[in-house]
N, C-alpha and C positions, 0 to 999 in steps of 0.2 A: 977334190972331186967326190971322193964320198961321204963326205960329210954333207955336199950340199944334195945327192942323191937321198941318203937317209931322209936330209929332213921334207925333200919333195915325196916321198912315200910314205911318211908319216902323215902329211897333210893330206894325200890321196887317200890312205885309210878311212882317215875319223872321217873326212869327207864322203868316203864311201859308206861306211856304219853309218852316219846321220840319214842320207838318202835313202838306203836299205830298211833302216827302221822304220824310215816314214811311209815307205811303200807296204813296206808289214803292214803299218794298223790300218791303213788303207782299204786293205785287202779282208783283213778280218773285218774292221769294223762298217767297213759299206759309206766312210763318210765321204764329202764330195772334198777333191783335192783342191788345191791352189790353181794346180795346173791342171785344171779339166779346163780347156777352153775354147774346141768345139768338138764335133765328132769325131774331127779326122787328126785333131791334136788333142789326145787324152789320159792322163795317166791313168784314169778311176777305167775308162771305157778295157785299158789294158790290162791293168793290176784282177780283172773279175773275169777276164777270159778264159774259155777253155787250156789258155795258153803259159794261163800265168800258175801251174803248176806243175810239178814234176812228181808222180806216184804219189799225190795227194798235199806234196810238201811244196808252199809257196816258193815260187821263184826268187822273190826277195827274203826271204829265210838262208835261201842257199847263198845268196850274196853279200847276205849280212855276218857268214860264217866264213864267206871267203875274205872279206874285209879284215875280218877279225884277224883271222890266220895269216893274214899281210901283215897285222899290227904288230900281231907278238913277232912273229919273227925277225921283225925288222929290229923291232926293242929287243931281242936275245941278243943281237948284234955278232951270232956266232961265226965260223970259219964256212964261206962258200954261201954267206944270209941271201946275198945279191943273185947268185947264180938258183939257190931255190925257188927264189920270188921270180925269177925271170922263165922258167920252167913251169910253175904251178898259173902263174897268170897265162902264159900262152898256151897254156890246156883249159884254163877254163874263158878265154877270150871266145874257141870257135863256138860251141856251144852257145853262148851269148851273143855272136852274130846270129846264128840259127834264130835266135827269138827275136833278133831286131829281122828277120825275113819274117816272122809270121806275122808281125804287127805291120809288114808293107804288102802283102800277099793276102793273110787271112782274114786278119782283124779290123783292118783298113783304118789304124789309126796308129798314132805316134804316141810313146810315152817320153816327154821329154828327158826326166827323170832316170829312166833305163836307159836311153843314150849316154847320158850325162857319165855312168856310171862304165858305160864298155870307155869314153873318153880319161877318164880315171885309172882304167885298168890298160890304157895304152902309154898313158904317163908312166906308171910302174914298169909296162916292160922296158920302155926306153932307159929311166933311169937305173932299172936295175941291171941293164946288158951294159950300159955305159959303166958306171962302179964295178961291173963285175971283172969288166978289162979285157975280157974274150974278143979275140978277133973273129972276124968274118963268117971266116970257115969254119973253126970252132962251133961259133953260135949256130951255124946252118948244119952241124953236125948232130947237135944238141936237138935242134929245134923239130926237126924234120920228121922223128918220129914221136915226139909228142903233140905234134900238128897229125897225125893221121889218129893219134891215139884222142885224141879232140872230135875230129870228124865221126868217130866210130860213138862217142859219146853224145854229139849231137845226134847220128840217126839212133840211137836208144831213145833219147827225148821225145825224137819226133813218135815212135813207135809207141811209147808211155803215155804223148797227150793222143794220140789218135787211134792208135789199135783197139782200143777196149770198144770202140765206138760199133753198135749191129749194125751191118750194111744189110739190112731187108726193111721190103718195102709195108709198112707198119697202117696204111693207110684205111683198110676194114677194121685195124685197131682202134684204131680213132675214133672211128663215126661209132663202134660199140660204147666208147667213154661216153663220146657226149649223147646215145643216144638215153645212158642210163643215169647219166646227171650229172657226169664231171665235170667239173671246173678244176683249169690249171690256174693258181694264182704265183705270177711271178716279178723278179724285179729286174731293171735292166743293169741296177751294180751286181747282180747276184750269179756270181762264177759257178754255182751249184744248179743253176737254172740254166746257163750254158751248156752244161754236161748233160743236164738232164735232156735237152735239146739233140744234143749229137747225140745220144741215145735213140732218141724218136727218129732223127732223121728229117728228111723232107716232110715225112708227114705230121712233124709234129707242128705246121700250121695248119692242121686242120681241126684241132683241138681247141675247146672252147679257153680261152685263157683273159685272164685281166693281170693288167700293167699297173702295178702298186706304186711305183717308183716316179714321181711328178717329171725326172726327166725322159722316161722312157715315153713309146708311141702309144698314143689315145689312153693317157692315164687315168686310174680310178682309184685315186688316193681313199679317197672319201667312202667307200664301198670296203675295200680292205682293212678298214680301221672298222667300218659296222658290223663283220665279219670277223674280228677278233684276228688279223693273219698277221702273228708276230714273228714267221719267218717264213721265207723262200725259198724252193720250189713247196704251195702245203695243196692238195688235191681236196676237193669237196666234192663230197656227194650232196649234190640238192634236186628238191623237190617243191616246186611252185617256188621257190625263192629262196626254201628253210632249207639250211644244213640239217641232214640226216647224219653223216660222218665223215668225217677227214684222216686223211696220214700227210705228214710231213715230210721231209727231204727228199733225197737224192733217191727212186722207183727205181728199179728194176723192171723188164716188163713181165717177170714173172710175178712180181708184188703186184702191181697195178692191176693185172690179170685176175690174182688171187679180191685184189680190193673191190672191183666193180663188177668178178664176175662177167670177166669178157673174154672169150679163146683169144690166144694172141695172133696163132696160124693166121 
């Protein structure tokens, strides 16, 4: 029985590190997945969401660590391996339900990929509560309060990707950008242009913006390359067409304020 436990949690591992990895360069590298294949099933559309980090650090980072910490443990093969892995996945399961809610709620799309990966880590509980030989009560004794100690972990998340976000209406903001020549140039892989977004708020559709990224809405490939914009979120000041001056990434509205010269109030 536990031997064939081990080697189904071995396989879920590396299974889950190869997934994990891939959603990594994903996420860094902005390239288009296998599995992007439409808007409402996409892993590229999820991997760049506001959602798909936690206090800066990719979500697939934390589950390429969790993977990992499944491997070796399992390979130590020490006293109670089964009852650790069976403990440590069921605390980091709720959490990871949590973001399979925000890609049905929020982000309005599926990542296949992150499914894949909570179904991997239900395999491991099963096999590792089965090897471990705990009955019922036992496990529901165990379980019970690292399931609230879970829940408590996923409302930190939620409060990490959402809290920082200004709830004021930013909207006189706006119309000062574009009345003194900003342009926001963004991409729709670009997780950092998400954020920058939940920072404006509603009003950051009223800011003059072009879409660099050919899948995103009414793109202007061809404009951001004449424009030199070798990353996303990058702000221009222009005048009659000419860039006067630019900043790059992730604004503050105290920066943006400082950069064009616009009260934020």
């Amino acid at each position: 029985m536990k031997k064939s436990a081990f080697w189904m949690i071995v396989l879920c591992a590396i299974t889950g590190i190869g997934i994990m990895s891939y959603l990594t360069y994903i996420h860094y590298s902005q390239s288009k997945s296998f599995c992007d294949i439409s808007q409402e099933v996409s892993c590229d559309v999820v991997t760049t969401s506001i959602y798909s980090e936690i206090f800066g650090i990719p979500v697939s980072v934390l589950g390429l660590l969790y993977f990992a910490a499944v491997l070796f443990l399992i390979l130590k093969r020490k006293d109670k391996a089964f009852q650790t892995l069976f403990i440590i996945t069921l605390f980091a399961l709720v959490p990871s339900l949590y973001l399979s809610l925000t890609e049905i709620l929020f982000i309005n799309s599926i990542c296949i990929l992150c499914e894949t990966s909570k179904v991997l880590m239900l395999i491991i509980i099963g096999a590792s509560l089965w090897a471990s030989g705990l009955d019922s009560k036992t496990a529901f004794r165990m379980g019970a309060p690292v399931l609230i100690a879970g829940l408590v972990a996923a409302g930190v998340t939620y409060f990490a990707q959402t809290g920082t976000v200004v709830k004021k209406d930013y909207s006189n903001f706006m119309q000062c950008l574009n009345s003194k020549g900003i342009v926001y140039y963004k991409s729709v892989r670009c997780s950092t242009c998400r954020r920058q977004e939940m920072i404006f708020g509603e009003a950051s559709k009223k800011l003059n913006s072009i879409e660099c990224h050919p899948d995103g809405e009414n793109p202007r490939p061809e404009l951001c390359l004449s424009k030199k914009i070798t990353k996303t979120p990058t702000f221009l000041m222009e005048s009659g067409g000419t860039e006067i001056k630019r900043i790059e990434g992730l604004q503050q509205i105290k920066d943006l304020s400082a950069f064009a010269n616009c009260a934020a109030e």
